[in-house]
C-alpha positions, 0 to 999 in steps of 0.5 A: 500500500502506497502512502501519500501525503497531502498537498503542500501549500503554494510556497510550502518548502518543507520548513516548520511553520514560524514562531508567532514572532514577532506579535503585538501582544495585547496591553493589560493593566498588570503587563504595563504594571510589570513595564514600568518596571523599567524607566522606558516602559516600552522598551518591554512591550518591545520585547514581548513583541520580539519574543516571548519573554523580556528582561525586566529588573528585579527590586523596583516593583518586586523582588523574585524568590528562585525556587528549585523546581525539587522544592515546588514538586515535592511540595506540591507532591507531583512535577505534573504541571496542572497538578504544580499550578494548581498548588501554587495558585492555592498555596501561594495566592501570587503570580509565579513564572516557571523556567521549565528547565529547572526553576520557579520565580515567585515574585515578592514585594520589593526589598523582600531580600532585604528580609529574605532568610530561607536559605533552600532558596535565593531572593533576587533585588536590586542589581537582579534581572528576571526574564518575564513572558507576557502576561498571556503566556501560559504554556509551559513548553518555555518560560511562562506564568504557572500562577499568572499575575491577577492584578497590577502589584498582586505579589505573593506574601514572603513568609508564605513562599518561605513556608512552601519551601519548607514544606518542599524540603521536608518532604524530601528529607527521608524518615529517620531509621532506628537500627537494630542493635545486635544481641550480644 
């Protein structure tokens, strides 16, 4: 039996479709909040129209707590991405971008680091830079939201993600063993 495939589009040279790069994403109330992170706001509306993600400072509007992605599975007792969004919207109640690679960002009020004494994690400020998807990107193939920003300056509470990575820490610390002292 033969297989075909169907025609090609006029044009159509075998390459995969392009990156929706770059775009005009939409402006919302919490991305300008995010964009005036910076002096020249528009310089991050530049880059979410250039790509997915922009730079953007840590320390003015907020500050990033950069959890490993161990700490925020075993809290949430599952890497199931669903299942991690779903705990950390409830546990959180704050916006968290997740580098698929291996952290997540919870993003705190500014000048938490000044405060920040959890040692299982670092809290970035001032003189930090954060890669930040626009506000829409959810899909957790690249850098995006796994708990997006509800409002402009709705940040998670810092003794809270402190506690969440406590909880994350001992979940992966084993249960003590006693040992059995031989019979003399």
């Amino acid at each position: 039996m033969m297989m075909t495939t169907p025609a090609q589009p006029a044009g159509f040279i075998g390459r995969a479709a392009a990156p929706p790069y770059p775009r005009k994403p939409a402006h919302s109330a919490t991305g300008q909040w995010l964009a005036e992170s910076l002096d020249q706001p528009e310089i991050a509306w530049e880059g979410w129209r250039k790509g997915p993600q922009t730079m953007l400072p840590a320390g003015r509007r907020f500050d990033a707590v950069r959890i490993p992605a161990e700490l925020v599975h075993a809290a949430a007792d599952s890497a199931i991405h669903a299942t991690v969004a779903e705990y950390l919207t409830a546990a959180l109640d704050g916006p968290v971008i997740c580098d698929p690679a291996r952290w997540y960002y919870a993003l705190v009020p500014p000048d938490t680091t000044e405060s920040w004494t959890c040692g299982l994690a670092r809290c970035l400020g001032t003189g930090a830079w954060i890669g930040v998807p626009h506000t829409d990107l959810t899909k957790h193939t690249q850098l995006h939201w796994c708990v997006p920003m509800t409002q402009p300056g709705h940040l998670c509470d810092p003794s809270t993600v402190a506690a969440l990575i406590e909880h994350g820490h001992k979940q992966l610390i084993p249960e003590p063993t006693t040992f059995r002292q031989p019979a003399r």
